[in-house]
N, C-alpha and C positions, 0 to 999 in steps of 0.2 A: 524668661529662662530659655524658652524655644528659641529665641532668634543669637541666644548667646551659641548654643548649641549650632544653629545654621549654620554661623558665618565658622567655626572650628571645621564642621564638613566642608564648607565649603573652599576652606584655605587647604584640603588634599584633593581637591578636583585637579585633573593634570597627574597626578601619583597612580590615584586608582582608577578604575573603571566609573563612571556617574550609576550605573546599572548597578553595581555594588554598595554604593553612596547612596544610594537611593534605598535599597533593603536594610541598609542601618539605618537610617532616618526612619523609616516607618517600625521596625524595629525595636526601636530607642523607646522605654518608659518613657515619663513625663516627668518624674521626681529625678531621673537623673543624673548625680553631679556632674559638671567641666571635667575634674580629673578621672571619671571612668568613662567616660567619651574619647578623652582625649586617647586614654590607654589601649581603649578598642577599635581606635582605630590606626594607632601605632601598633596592637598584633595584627589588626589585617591586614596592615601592608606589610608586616613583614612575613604573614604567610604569601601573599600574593607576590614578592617577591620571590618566595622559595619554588611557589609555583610556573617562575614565568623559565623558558627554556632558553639556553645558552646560545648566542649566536655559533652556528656549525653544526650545531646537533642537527644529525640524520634524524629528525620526524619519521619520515618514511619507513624507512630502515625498522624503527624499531616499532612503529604500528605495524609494517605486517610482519614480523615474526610477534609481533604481542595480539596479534589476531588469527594466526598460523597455524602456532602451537600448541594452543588450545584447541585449536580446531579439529586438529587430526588426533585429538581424543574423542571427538566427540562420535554420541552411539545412534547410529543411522538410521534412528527409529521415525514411524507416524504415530500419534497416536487417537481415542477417539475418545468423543464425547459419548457419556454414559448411555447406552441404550441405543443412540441414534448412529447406523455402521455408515450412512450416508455422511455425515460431517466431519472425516478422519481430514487431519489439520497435518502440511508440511511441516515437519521440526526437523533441525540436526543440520547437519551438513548441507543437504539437499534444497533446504530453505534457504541459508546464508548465499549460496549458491546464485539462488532464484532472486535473490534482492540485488547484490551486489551486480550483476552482470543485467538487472535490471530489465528482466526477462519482459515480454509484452504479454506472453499467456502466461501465467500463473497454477500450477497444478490444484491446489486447492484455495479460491477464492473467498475471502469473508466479511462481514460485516459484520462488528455491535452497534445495533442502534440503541440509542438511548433517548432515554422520552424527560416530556417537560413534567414538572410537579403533578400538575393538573389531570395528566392524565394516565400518571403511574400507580394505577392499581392492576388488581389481577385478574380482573373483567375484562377491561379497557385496553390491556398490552396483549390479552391472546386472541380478542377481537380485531385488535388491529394485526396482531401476526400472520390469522387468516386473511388477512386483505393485504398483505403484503407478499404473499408466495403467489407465484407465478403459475396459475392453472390454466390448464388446455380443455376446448370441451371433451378430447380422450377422457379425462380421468370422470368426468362425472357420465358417462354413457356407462352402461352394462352390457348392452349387446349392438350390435351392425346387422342389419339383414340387408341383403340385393335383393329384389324381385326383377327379373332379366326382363318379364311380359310384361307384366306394367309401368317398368323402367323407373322403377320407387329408391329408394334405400331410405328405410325407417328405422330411426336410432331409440331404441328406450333408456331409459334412466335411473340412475338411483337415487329414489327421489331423498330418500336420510341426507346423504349427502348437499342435494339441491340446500335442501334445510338449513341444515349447517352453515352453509356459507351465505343464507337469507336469500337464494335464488330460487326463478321456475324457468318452466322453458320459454315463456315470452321473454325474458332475458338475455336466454342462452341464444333467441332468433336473432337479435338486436346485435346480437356479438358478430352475428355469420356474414350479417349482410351481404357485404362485398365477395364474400368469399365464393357465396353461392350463387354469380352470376347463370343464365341459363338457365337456372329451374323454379319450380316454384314450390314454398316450404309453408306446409302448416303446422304448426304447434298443437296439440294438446294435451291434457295434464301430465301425463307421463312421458312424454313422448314426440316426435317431432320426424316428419316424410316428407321426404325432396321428391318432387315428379321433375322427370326430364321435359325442356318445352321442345326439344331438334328432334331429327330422324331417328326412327328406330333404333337403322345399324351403330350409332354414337356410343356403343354400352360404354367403351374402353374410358369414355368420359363421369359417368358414374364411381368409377372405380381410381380415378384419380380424385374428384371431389370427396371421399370417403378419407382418401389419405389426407388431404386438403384442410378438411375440419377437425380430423382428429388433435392436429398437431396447432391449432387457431386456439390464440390465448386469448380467455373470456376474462379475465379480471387476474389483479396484483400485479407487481412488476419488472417487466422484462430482465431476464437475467437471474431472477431469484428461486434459485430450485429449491429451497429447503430452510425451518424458521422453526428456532427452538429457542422459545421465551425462558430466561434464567432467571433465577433472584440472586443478587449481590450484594450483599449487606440490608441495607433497608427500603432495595430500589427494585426494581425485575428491568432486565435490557432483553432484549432478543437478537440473537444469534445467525445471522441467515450464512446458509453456501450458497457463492453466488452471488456477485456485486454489481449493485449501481446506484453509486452514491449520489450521482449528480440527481436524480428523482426521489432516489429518498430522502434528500436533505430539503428538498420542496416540499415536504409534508409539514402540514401544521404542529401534530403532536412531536416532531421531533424535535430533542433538542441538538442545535445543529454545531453548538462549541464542542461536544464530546464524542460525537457521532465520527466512531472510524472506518476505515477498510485496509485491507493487508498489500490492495493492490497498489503500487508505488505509483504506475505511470496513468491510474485512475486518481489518484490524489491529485498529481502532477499536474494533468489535464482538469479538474474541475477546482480545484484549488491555489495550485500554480506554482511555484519551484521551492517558497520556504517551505510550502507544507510539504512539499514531497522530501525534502530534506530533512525533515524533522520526522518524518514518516520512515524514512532510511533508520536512523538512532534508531528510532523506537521499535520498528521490530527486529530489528540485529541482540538488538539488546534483549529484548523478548525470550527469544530464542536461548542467547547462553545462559538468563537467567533460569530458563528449562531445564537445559543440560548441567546446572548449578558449577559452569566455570565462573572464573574471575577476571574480567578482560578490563581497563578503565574505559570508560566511557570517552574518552577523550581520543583515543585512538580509532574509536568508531566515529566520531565529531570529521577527524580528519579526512578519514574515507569519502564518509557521507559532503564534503564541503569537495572537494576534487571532483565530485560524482553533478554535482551542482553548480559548478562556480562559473558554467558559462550562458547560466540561464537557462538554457537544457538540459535534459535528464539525461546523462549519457550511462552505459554503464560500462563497469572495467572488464574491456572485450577490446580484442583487435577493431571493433570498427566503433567504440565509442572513445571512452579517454586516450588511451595508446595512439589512435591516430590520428592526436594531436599534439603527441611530442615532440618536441623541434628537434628530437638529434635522432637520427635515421638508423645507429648502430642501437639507442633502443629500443625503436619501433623492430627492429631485425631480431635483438634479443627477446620479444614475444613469443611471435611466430611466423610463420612463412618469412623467415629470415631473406632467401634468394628472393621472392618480387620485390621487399621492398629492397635492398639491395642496389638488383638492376634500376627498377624505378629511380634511383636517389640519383646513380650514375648518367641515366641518360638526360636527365634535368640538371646538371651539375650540381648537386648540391652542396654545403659546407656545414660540417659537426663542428661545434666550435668547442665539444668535447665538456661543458659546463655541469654535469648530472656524474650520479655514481657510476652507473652500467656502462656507459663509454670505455670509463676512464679504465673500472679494472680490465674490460677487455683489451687494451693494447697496453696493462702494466704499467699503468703512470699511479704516484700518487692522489685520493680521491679526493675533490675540492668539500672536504669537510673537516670536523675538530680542527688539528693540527695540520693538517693541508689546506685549509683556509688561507691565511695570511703567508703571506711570502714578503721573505725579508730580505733586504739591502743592508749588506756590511760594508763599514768606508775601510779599504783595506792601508795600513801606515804604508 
């Protein structure tokens, strides 16, 4: 029965997509007759037919006024997560914004990581969330003193905290090492004193070493200011501000299929241009789904595939996509109209006038629908 079934798909390979063929085939019951195979796959192609787009159609044209118009409804909010005012998230305009033009800083950075089976309980994911934020020995000291005469600065502790995060100060020395060239540091219980080993007059050297340790990261990792473990259905992920994928995806407990981040040209860079392309969709898409417009998805496909399509992440900015338009009047119709301009003239260049924006500007019909083809009448 299955291979009667095969060879029916396989005489529409060439009609449809094999990607398509393929989720019918797995799809497909196993009691299922010839004649409802055959049927299902004469309506999908005749929807994938309805779907496919007419030679001439303006794409362009009509993604972005169908990603436009929406837009400038949309309400120019942040919003936050429950409780925590540290993890207020770009939405709205301001985001779309930040993707599209493919910003390199990002105003609020995030991660959900998500964990393997093994070790998704509610122990396990806030023990690991503690070992994932980025701590300085600032936050575990209570107080700083100088002593100028005996040229000391003895840091005490709070030791609850030490606790918490399974630390003492023989730990916290192990961290400074390097830091504390120059002096020499004894640990105990509470507490921990740097004596100066140089001259005297050196103080001004204490007093940078003071700012030196405070800001020295003892444990979790770099870049992750803040980690707020969630539960999602039947799973807890944690939430950090603050990304670096590339290190968190080297952890054991993570799972590294699901594990996202917001930042595009951090995908980009450790993952490599599909994913940051699929990373584009998905938080554009994110977003209107926020602000509950209705944009197709297909329209953001097209963006995200322009933003892509030369192997680099570019984004739509005067010095990403746009400057590499081949007609010069519409890299001019962007911006700084006059350099590129001059520039085109003093290189001679030649518009061969091929794209929309050319053409309306010096009034010719636009090479698309019905300005497409051009026709030859034999005249009697």
């Amino acid at each position: 029965m299955k291979s009667e079934h095969q060879s029916l798909i396989e005489s529409y390979e060439g009609k449809l997509p094999l990607l398509v063929l393929e989720e019918i085939k797995e799809a497909l019951p196993a009691s299922v007759s010839k004649e409802k195979v055959k049927r299902i796959l004469d309506e999908t192609l005749a929807s994938y037919t309805a779907a496919k787009i007419n030679p001439g159609e303006c794409v362009g044209l009509v993604s972005a006024e169908s990603i436009g118009e929406p837009g400038t409804q949309m309400t120019l909010n942040t919003f936050h997560f429950a409780g925590v005012s540290e993890m207020n998230v770009t939405t709205g305009l301001p985001r779309i914004i930040e993707i599209f033009d493919a910003q390199k800083t990002i105003k609020t950075p995030m991660m959900e990581v998500y964990f393997k089976k093994e070790a998704n309980t509610i122990e396990k994911v806030k023990a690991f969330a503690m070992e994932l934020k980025e701590t300085h020995f600032g936050d575990f000291a209570s107080s700083f003193s100088l002593n100028i005469f005996e040229q000391t600065l003895s840091v005490e502790f709070n030791m609850s905290l030490l606790a918490d995060h399974k630390m003492n100060t023989k730990d916290l020395l192990k961290a400074l090492k390097f830091k504390s060239k120059g002096f020499t540091a004894e640990a105990t219980t509470n507490s921990i004193v740097f004596t100066q080993k140089g001259k005297p007059e050196e103080i001004k050297d204490l007093y940078a070493l003071k700012e030196k340790v405070r800001v020295t990261r003892v444990k979790g990792i770099k870049g992750v200011k803040q980690v707020l473990p969630v539960k999602r259905g039947e799973e807890y992920v944690v939430l950090t501000s603050g990304t670096n994928l590339n290190e968190v995806l080297m952890l054991p407990e993570v799972d590294t299929s699901r594990t996202i981040c917001n930042d595009i040209n951090e995908v980009y860079a450790v993952l490599g241009i599909e994913a940051a392309r699929q990373s584009i969709i998905n938080e554009v898409y994110k977003v209107i789904e926020a602000q509950g417009l209705n944009i197709d998805i297909r329209h953001i496909m097209l963006v995200a595939d322009i933003m892509c399509v030369s192997g680099v992440l570019k984004g739509v900015t005067r010095y990403g996509v746009v400057s590499e338009k081949a007609s010069v009047l519409a890299r001019a119709s962007f911006e700084t109209p006059v350099r590129h301009l001059i520039n085109a003239a003093l290189e001679g260049e030649v518009d061969a006038l091929t794209s929309v924006v050319e053409n309306v500007m010096i009034n010719q019909p636009v090479p698309l629908g019905t300005g497409l083809p051009g026709l030859i009448t034999k005249l009697k």
